[in-house]
N, C-alpha and C positions, 0 to 999 in steps of 0.2 A: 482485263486489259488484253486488244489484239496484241498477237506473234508477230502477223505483217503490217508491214507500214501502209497507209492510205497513199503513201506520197512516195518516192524515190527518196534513197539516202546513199550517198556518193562519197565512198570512203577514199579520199587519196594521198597513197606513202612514197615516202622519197627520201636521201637520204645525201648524202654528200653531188654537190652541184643543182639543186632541184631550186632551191629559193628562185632563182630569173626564172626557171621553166612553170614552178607556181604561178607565178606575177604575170609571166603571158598568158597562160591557161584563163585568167581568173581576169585579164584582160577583155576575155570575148566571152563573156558571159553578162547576160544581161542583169537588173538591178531586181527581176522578182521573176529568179527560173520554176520557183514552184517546187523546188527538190531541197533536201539537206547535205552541208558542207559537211565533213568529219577529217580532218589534217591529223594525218600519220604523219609526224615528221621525226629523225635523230638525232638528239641535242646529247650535249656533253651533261654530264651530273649536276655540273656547277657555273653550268652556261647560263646568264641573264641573258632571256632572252626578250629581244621588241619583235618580232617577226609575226607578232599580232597587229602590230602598228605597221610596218611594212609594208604586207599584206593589205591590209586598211588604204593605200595610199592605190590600188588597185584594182577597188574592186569598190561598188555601192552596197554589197551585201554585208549586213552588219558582221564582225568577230569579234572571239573573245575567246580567252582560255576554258576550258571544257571543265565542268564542276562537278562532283560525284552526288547520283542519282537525280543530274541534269534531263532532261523532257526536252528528246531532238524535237525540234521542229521546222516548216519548210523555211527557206529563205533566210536561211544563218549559216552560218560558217563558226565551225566549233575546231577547235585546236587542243591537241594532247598536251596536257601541263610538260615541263620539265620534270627529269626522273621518274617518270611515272608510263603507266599499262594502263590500258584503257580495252574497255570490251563494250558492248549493246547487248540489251535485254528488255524486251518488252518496252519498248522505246524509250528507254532510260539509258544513260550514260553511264558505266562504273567505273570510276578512278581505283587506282592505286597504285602503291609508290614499287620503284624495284627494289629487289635487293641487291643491296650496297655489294654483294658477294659476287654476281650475276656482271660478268664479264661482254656477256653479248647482250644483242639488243633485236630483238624479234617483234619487236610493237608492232610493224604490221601486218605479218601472220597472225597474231594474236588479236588484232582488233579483224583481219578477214575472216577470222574463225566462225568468230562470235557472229559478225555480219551473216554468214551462211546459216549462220542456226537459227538466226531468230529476224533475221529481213528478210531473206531468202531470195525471191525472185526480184524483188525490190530494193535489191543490193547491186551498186555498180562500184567494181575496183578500178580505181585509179593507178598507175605502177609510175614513177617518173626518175629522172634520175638518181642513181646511188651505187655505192659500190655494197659487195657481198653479194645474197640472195634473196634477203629478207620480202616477203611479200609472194613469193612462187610458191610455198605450198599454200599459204592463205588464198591465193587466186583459184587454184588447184578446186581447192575446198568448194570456195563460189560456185565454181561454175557447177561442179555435181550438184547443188541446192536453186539450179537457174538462175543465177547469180550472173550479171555482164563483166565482162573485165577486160579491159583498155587499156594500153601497154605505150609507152612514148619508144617512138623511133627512137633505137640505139643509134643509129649516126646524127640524130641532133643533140644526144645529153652528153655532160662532161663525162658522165662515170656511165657507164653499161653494166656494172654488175648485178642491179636490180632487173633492169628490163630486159636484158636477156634471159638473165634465168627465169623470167616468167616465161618468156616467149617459150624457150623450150622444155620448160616441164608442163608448160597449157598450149592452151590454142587460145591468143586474145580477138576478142569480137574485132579490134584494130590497133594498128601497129601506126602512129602518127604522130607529129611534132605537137610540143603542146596546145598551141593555136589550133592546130587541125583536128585534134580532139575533143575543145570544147565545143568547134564545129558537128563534130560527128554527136556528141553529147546531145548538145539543143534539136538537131536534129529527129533522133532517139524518139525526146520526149516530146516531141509537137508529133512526130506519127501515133505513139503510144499516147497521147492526148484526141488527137482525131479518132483514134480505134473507139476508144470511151465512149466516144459524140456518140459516134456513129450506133455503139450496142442500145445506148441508154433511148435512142432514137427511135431504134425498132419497137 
């Protein structure tokens, strides 16, 4: 089994205020980008959550809670179950549950870790809003392994704790509202699609 993905895999975390800034992200995003969805998001222990369904009312791309030694594949949007840690490996998804002891919640340094070790340059971090840090050294991580990572403009999110501390512990490829980021995203991958044409042409 490859290490890297044939395809993009778009992992993006967020954390208190993100839900509206997912939902416009995921607004401008066409119905077959050719990439994988992966949702870092922070949920309480014992939160039922719909925010699959939500989501779902937003976008054409199929979703669903993320299942352990799930097969990312393009054109899906995959979601971290509640209570649970999630990593990639060899294009599989590994769940597992926290411990109940475990007061913080670092999901998505822990899933950009894993992104960096085994996507590598076909990894792109998503950061959107949340309070804390969570997500600056996994960004960190990325970028050392040619990883992109995409930061939502602090002055559009409710909580800036996330997207600043990425901004200033990295350097994001872009600093934008979430709309302007799936702009820059699509963007991305139709040049990095033309580049393709163009070698396989020669």
């Amino acid at each position: 089994m490859k290490e890297k993905s044939e395809f993009y895999i778009v992992a993006i975390g967020f954390s208190s205020g993100g839900t509206e800034d997912l939902h416009d992200f995921f607004s401008c995003i066409p119905a077959l980008p050719n990439v994988a969805f992966v949702i870092i998001q922070h949920l309480a222990r014992d939160y039922a959550s719909i925010r699959d369904k939500m989501l779902a009312k937003h976008t054409e791309i199929p979703v669903s809670w993320a299942t352990n030694h799930e097969l990312v594949e393009p054109n899906h949007i995959y979601m971290l179950p509640i209570n649970s840690f999630m990593t990639i490996k060899n294009g599989f998804l590994e769940v597992y549950k926290r411990d109940p002891l475990d007061k913080s919640n670092w999901a998505v340094n822990i899933f950009f870790h894993s992104m960096a070790d085994h996507v590598k340059a076909m990894g792109i971090g998503i950061i959107l809003s949340g309070a804390g840090s969570d997500g600056a050294k996994g960004a960190m991580h990325m970028h050392q392994q040619d990883g992109m990572v995409m930061v939502q403009d602090p002055s559009t999110a409710e909580f800036t704790g996330m997207p600043k501390s990425a901004i200033l512990m990295d350097h994001p490829t872009h600093i934008l509202s979430p709309k302007e980021l799936a702009a820059a995203l699509m963007k991305f991958l139709s040049e990095q699609n033309n580049l393709l044409q163009a070698a396989e042409a020669v």
